[in-house]
N, C-alpha and C positions, 0 to 999 in steps of 0.2 A: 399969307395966312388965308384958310379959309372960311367959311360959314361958321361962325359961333352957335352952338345952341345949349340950350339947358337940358341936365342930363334926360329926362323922360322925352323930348324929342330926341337925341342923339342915339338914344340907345331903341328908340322905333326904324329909327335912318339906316344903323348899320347892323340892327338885328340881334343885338345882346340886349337882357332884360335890364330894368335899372337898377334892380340889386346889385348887380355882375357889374357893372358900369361903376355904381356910386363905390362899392367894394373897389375895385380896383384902380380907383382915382384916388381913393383913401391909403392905400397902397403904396400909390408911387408909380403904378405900373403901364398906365396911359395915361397921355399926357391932357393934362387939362389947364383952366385959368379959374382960381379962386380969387372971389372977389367980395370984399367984406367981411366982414368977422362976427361970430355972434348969433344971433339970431336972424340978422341981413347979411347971414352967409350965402354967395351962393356959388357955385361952380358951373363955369362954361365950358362944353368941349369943342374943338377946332374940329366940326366932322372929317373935311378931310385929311387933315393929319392923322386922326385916329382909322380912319379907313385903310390910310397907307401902312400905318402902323399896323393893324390889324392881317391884313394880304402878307404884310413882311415875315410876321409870328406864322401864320400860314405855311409861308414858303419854308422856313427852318425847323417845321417838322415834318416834313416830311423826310424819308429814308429811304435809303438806296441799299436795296440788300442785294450784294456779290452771288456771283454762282458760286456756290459747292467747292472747297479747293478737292479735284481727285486723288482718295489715296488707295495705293495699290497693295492691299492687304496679303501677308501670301509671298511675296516680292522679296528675292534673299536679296541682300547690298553690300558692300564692303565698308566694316567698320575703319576707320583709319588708326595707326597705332600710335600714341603719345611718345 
């Protein structure tokens, strides 16, 4: 594990605001450590888990778009007979 910090430094470290941060740890959706309950709630993020986490969401959007399949418009062909 690495670096803990509290969300308004972690989300200056890897560059999301701490709405987007606190939002999405309330979520579910990055991983955090909640510690206390109540009023002496607080939540820690592992920066770099979340970074790596972060680089990984990155990487699976991105898209690969194919060439063009060519159709040849015009083009008589042989239907086959059932």
């Amino acid at each position: 594990m690495g670096t803990k910090m509290k969300i308004a430094d972690a989300a200056r470290q890897v560059g999301l605001s701490e709405y987007a941060l606190r939002i999405g740890c309330r979520q579910g959706k990055y991983p955090h450590i909640t510690i206390g309950s109540g009023s002496q709630k607080h939540i820690l993020i592992d920066v770099d888990l979340l970074e790596e986490f972060l680089r990984q969401e990155a990487i699976e959007n991105v898209t690969y778009q194919r060439e063009a399949e060519t159709v040849d418009y015009g083009q008589l062909r042989r239907v086959p007979e059932h």
